[in-house]
C-alpha positions, 0 to 999 in steps of 0.5 A, spaced: 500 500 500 505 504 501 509 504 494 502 505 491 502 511 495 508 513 493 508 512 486 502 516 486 505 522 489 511 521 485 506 522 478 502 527 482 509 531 483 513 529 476 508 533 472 509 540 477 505 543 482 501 551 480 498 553 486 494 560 485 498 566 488 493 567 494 494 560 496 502 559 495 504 560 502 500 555 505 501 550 499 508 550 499 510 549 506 504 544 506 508 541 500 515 540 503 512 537 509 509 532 504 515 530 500 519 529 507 513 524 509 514 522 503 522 520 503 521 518 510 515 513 508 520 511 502 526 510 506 523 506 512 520 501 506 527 500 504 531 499 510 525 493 511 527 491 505 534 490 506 532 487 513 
């Protein structure tokens, strides 16, 4: 389940993010804390895998 959510934030991102101006300094605060839980998720799924 994880890797499918990665894959879908990573086509989601892939392909740029436009936010409306009045939104920006809410969205991409909001977009950094999710690429991090997204790394972390990543990272975790990896060392699993390793072992």
């Amino acid at each position: 389940m994880i890797s499918v959510i990665l894959q879908a934030a990573e086509k989601v991102t892939s392909q740029g993010v436009r936010v409306p101006t009045e939104h920006q300094s809410v969205v991409y605060p909001l977009m950094g804390w999710w690429q991090f839980t997204n790394r972390t998720a990543r990272a975790v799924v990896s060392l699993y895998d390793q072992g």
